[in-house]
PDB file of N, CA, C and O in Angstrom:
ATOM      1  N   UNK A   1     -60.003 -27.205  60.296  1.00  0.00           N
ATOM      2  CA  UNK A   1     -61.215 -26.959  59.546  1.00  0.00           C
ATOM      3  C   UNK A   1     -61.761 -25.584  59.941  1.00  0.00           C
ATOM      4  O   UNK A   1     -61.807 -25.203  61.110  1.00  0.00           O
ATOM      5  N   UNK A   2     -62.215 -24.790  58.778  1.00  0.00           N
ATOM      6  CA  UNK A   2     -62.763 -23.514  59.528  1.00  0.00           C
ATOM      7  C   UNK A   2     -63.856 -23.635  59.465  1.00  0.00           C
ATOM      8  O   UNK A   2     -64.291 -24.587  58.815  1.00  0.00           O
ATOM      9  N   UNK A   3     -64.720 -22.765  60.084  1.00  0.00           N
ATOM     10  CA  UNK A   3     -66.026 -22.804  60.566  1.00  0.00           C
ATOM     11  C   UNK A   3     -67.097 -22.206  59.494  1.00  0.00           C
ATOM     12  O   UNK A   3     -67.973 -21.466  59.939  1.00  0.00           O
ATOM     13  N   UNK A   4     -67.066 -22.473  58.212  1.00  0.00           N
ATOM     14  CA  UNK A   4     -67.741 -21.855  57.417  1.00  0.00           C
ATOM     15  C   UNK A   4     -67.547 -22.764  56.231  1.00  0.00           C
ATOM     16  O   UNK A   4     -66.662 -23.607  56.082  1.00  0.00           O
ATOM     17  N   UNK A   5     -68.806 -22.358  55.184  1.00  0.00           N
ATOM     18  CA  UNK A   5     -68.603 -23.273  54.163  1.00  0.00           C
ATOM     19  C   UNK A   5     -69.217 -22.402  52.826  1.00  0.00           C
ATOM     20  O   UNK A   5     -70.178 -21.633  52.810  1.00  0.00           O
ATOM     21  N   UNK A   6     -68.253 -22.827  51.641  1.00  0.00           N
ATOM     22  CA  UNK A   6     -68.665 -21.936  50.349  1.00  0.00           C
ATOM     23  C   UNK A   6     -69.970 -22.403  50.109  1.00  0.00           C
ATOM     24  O   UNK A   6     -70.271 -23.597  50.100  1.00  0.00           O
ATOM     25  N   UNK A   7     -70.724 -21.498  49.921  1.00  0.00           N
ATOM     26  CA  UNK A   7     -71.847 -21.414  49.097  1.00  0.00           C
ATOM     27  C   UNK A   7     -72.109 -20.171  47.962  1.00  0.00           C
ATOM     28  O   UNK A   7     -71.502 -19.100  47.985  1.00  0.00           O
ATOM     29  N   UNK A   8     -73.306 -20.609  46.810  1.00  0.00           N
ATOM     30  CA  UNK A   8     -73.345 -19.635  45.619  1.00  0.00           C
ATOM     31  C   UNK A   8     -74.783 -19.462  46.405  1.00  0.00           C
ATOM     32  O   UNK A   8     -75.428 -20.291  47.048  1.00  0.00           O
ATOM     33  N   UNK A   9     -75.128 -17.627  46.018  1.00  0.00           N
ATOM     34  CA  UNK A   9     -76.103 -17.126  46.818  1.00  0.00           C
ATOM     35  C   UNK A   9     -76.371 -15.832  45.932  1.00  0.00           C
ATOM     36  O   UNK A   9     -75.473 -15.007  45.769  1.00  0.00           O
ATOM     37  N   UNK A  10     -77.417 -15.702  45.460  1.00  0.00           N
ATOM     38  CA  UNK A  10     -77.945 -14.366  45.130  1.00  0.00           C
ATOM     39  C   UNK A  10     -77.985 -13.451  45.982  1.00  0.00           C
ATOM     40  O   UNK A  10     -78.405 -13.644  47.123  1.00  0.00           O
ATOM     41  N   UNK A  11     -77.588 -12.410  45.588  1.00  0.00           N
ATOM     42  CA  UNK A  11     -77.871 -11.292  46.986  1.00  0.00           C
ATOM     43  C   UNK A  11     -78.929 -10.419  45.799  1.00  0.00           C
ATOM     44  O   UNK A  11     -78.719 -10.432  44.586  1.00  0.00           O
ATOM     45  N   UNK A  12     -80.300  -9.547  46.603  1.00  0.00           N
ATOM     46  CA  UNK A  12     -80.913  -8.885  46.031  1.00  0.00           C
ATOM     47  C   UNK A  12     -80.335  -7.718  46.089  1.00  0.00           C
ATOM     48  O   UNK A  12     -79.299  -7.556  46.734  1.00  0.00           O
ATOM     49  N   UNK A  13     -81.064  -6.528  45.271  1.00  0.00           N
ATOM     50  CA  UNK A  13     -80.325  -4.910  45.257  1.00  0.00           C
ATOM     51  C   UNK A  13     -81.462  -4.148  45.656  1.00  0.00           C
ATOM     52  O   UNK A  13     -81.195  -2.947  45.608  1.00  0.00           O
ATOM     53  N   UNK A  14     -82.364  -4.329  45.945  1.00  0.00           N
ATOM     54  CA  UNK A  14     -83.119  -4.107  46.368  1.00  0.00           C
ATOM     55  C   UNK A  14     -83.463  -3.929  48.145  1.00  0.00           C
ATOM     56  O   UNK A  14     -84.086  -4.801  48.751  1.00  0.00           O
ATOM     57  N   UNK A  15     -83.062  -2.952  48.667  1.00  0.00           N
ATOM     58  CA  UNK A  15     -83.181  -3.246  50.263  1.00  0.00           C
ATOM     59  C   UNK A  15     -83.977  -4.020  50.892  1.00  0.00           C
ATOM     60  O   UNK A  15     -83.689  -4.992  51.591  1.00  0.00           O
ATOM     61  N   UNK A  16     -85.036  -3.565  50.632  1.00  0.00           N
ATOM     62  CA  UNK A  16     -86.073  -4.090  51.294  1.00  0.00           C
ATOM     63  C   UNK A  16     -86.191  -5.493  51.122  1.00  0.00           C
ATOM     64  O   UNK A  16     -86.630  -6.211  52.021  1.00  0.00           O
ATOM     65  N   UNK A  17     -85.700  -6.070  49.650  1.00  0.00           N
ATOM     66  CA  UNK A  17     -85.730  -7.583  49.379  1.00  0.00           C
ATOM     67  C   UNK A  17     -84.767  -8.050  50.062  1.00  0.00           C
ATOM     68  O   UNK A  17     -84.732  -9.245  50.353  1.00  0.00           O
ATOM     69  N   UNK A  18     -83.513  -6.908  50.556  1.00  0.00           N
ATOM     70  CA  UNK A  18     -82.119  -7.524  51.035  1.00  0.00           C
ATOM     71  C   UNK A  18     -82.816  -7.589  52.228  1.00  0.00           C
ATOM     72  O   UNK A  18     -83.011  -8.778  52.478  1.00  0.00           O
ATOM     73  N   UNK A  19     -83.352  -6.769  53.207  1.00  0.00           N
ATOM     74  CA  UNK A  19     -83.396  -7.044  54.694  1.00  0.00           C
ATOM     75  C   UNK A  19     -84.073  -8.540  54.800  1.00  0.00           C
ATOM     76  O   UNK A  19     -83.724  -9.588  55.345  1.00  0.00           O
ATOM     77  N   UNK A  20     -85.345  -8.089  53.924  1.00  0.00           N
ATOM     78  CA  UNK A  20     -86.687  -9.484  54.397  1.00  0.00           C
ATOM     79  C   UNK A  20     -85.292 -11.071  54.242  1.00  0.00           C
ATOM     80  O   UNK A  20     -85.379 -12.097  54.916  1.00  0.00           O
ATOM     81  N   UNK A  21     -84.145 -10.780  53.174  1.00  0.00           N
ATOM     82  CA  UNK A  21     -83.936 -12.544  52.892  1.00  0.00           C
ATOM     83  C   UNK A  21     -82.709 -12.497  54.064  1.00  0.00           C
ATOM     84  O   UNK A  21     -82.216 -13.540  54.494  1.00  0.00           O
ATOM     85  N   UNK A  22     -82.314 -11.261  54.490  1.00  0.00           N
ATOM     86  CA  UNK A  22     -81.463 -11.580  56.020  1.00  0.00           C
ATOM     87  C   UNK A  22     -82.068 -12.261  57.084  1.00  0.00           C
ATOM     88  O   UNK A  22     -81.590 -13.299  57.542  1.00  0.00           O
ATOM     89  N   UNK A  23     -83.561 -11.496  57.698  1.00  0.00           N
ATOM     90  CA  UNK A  23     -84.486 -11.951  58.412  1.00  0.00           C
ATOM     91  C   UNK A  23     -84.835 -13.453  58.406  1.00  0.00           C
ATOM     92  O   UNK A  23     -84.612 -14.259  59.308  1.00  0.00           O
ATOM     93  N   UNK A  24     -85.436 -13.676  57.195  1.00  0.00           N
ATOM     94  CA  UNK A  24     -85.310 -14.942  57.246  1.00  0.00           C
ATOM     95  C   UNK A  24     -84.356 -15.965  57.320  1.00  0.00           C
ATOM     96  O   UNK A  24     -84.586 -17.126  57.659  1.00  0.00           O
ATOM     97  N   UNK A  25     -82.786 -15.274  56.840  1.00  0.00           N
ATOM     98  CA  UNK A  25     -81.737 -15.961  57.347  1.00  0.00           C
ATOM     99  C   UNK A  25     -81.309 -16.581  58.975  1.00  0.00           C
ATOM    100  O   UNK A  25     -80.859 -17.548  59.589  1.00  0.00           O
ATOM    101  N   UNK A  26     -81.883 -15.080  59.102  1.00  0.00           N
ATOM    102  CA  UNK A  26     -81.491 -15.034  61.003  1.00  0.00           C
ATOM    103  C   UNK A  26     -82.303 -16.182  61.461  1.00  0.00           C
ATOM    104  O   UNK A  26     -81.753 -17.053  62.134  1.00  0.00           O
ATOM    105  N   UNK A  27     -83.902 -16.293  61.081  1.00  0.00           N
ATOM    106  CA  UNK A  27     -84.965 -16.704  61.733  1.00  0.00           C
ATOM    107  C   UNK A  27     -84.752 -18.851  61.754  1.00  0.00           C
ATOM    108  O   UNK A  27     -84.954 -19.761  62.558  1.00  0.00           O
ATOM    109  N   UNK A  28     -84.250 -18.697  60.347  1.00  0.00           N
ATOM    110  CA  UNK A  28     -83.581 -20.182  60.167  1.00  0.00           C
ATOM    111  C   UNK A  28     -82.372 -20.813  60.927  1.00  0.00           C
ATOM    112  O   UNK A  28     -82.042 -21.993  61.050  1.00  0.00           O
ATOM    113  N   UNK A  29     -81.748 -19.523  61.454  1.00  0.00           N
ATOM    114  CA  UNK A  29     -80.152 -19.601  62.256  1.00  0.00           C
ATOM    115  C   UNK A  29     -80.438 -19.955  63.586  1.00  0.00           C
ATOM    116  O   UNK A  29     -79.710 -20.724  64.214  1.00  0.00           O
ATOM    117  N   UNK A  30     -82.016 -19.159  64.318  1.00  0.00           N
ATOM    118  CA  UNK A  30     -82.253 -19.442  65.434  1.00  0.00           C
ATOM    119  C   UNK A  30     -83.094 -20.588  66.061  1.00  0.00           C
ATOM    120  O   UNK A  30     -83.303 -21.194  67.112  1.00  0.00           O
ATOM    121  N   UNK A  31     -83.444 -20.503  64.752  1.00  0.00           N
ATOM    122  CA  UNK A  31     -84.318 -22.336  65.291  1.00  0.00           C
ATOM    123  C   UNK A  31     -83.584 -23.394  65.193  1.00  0.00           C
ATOM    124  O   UNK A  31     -84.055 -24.447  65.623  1.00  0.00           O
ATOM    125  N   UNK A  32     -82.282 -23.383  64.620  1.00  0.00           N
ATOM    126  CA  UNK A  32     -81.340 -24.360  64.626  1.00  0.00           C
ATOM    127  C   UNK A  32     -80.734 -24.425  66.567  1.00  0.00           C
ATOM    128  O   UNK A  32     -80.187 -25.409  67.064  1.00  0.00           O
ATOM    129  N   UNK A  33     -80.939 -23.550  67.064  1.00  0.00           N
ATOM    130  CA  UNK A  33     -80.072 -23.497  68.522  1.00  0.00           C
ATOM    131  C   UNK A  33     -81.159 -24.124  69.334  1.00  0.00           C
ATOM    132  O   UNK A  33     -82.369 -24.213  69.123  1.00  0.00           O
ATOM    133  N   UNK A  34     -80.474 -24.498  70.227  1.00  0.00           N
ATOM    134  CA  UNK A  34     -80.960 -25.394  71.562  1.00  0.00           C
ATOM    135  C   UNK A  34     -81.759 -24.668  72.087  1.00  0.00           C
ATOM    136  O   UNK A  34     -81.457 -23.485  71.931  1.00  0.00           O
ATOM    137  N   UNK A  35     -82.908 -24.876  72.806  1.00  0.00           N
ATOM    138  CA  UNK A  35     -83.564 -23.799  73.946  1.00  0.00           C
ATOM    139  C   UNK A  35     -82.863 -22.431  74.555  1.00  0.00           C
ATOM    140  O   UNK A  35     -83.204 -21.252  74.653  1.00  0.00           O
ATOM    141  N   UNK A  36     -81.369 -23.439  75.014  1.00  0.00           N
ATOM    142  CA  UNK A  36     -80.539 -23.062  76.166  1.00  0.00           C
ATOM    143  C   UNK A  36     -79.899 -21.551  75.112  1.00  0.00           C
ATOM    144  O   UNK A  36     -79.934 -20.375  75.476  1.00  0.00           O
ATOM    145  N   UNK A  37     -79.386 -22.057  73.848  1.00  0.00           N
ATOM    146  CA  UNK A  37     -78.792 -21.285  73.278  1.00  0.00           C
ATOM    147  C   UNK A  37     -79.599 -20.384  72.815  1.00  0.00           C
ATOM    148  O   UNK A  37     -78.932 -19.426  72.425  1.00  0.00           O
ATOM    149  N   UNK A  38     -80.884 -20.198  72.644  1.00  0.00           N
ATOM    150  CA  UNK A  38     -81.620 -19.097  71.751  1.00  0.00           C
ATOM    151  C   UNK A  38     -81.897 -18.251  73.417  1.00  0.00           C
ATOM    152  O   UNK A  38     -82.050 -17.031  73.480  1.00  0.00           O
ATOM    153  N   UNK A  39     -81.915 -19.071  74.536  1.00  0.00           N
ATOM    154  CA  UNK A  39     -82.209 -17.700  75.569  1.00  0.00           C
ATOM    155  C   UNK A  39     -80.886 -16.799  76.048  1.00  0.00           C
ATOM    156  O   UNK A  39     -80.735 -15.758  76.687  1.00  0.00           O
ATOM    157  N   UNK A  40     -80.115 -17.651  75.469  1.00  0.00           N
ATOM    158  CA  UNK A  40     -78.469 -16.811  75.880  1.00  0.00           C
ATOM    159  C   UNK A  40     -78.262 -15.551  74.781  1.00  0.00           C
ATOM    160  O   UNK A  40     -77.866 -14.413  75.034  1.00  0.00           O
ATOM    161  N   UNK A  41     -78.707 -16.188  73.317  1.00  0.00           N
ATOM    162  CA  UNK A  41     -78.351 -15.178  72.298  1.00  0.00           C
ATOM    163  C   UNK A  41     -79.450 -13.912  72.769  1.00  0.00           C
ATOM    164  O   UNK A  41     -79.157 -12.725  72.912  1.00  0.00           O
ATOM    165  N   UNK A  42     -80.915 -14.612  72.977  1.00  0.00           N
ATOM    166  CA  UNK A  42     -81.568 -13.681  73.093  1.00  0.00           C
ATOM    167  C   UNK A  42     -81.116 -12.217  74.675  1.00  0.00           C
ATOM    168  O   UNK A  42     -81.021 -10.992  74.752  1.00  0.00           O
ATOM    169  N   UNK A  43     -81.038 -12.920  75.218  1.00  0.00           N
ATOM    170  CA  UNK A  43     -80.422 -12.342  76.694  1.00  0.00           C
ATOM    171  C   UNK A  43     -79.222 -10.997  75.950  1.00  0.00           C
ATOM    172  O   UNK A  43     -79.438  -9.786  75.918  1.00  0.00           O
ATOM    173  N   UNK A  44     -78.002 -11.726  75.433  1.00  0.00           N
ATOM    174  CA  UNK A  44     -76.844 -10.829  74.749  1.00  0.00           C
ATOM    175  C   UNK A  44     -77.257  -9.657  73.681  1.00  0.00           C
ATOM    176  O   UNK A  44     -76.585  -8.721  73.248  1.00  0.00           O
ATOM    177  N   UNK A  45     -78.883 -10.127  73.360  1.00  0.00           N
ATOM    178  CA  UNK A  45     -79.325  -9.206  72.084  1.00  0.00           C
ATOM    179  C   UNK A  45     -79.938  -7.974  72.814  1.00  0.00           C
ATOM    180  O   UNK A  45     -79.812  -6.773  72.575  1.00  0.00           O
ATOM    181  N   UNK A  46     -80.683  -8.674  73.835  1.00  0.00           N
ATOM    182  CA  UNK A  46     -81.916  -7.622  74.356  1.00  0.00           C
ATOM    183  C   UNK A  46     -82.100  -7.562  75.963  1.00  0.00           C
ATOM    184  O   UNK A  46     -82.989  -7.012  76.614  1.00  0.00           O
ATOM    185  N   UNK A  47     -81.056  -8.252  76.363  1.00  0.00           N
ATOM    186  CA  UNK A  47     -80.622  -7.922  77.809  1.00  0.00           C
ATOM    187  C   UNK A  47     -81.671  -8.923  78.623  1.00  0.00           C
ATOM    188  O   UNK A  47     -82.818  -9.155  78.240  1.00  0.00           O
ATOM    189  N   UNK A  48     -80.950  -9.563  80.024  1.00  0.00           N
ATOM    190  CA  UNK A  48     -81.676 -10.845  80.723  1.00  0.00           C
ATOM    191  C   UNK A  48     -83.090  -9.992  81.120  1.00  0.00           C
ATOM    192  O   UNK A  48     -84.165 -10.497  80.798  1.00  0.00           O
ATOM    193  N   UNK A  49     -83.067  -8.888  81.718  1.00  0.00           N
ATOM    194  CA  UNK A  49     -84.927  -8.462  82.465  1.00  0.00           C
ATOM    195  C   UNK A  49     -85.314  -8.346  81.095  1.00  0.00           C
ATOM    196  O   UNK A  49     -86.491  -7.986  81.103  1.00  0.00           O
ATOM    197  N   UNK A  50     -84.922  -8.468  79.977  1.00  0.00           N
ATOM    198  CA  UNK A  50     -86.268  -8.258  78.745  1.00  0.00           C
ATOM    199  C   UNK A  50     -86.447  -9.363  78.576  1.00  0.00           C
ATOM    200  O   UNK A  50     -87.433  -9.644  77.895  1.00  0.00           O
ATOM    201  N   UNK A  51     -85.782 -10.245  78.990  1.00  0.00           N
ATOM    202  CA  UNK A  51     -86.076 -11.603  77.754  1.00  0.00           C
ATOM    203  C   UNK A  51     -86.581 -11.930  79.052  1.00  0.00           C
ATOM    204  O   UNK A  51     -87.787 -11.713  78.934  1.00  0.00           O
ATOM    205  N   UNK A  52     -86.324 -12.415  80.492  1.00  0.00           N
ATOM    206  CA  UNK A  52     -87.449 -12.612  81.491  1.00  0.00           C
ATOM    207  C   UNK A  52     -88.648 -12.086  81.274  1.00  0.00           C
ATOM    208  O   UNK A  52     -89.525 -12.946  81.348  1.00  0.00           O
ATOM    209  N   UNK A  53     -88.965 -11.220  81.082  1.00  0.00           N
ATOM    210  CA  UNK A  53     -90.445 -10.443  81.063  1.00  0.00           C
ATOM    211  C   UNK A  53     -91.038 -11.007  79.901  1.00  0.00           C
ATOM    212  O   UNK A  53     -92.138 -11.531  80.072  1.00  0.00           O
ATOM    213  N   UNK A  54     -90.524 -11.018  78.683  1.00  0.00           N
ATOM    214  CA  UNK A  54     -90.829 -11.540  77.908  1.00  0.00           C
ATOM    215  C   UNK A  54     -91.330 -13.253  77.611  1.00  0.00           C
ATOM    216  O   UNK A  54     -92.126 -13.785  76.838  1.00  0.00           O
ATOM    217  N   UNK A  55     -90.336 -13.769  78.737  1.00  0.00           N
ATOM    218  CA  UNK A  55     -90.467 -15.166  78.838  1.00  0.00           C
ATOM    219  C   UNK A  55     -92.226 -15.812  79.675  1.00  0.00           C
ATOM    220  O   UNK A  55     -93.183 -16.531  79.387  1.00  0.00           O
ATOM    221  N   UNK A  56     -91.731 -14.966  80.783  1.00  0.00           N
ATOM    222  CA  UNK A  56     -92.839 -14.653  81.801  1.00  0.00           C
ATOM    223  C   UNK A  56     -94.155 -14.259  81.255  1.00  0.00           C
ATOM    224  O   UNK A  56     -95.210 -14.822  81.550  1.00  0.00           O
ATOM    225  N   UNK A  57     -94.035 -13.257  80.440  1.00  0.00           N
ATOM    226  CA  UNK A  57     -95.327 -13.225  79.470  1.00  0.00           C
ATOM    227  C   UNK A  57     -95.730 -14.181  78.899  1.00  0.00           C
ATOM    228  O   UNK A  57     -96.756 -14.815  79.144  1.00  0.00           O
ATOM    229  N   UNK A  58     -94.662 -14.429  77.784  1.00  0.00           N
ATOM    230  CA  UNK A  58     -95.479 -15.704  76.820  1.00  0.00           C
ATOM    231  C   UNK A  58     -96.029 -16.827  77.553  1.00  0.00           C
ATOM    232  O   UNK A  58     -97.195 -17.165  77.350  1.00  0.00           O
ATOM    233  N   UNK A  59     -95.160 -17.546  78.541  1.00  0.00           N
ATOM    234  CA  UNK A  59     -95.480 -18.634  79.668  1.00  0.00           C
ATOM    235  C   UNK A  59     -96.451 -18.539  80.536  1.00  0.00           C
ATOM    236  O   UNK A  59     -97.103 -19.570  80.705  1.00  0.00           O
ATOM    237  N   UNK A  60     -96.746 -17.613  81.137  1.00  0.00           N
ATOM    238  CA  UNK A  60     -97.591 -17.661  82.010  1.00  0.00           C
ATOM    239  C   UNK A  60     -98.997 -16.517  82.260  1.00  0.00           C
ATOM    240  O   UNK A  60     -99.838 -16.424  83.154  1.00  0.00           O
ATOM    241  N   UNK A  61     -98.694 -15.617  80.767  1.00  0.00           N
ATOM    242  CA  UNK A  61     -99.751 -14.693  80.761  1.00  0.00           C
ATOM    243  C   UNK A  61    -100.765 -15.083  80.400  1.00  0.00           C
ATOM    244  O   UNK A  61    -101.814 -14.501  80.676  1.00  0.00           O
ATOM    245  N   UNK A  62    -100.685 -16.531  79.453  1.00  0.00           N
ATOM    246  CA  UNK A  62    -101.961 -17.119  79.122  1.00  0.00           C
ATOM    247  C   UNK A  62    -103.159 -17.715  80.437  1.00  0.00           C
ATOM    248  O   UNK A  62    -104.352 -17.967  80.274  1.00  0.00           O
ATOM    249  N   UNK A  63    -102.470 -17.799  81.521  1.00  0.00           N
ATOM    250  CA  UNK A  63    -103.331 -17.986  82.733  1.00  0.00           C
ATOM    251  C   UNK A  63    -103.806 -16.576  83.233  1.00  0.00           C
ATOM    252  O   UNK A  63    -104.582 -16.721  84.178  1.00  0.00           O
ATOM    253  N   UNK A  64    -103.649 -15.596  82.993  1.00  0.00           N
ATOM    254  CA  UNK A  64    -104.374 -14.290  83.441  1.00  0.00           C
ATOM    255  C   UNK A  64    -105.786 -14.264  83.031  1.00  0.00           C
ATOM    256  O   UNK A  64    -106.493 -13.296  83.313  1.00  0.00           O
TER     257      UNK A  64
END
């Protein structure tokens, strides 16, 4: 079985309409992953001290 499946899909011609319906592609792709998996992708995207700092912020800056 391969790892993909046909679908029919409008693509816009329009850039700006093309980026925004990628974005939201991505944004639907990442809420599908586990905790574990969105801090690994995120880590591989934007490197482990960003996504720590980042983590560290959101988590615990609200007590500052």
């Amino acid at each position: 079985m391969y790892p993909i499946r046909p679908a029919i899909d409008f693509e816009p011609t329009d850039p700006y309409q093309r980026a925004k319906k990628d974005v939201m592609t991505a944004l639907i792709s990442v809420k599908s992953l586990s905790e574990d998996q969105q801090r690994r992708l995120a880590e591989e995207l934007f490197g482990a001290a960003n996504v720590a700092a980042v983590i560290n912020l959101t988590w615990y800056g609200s007590k500052w």
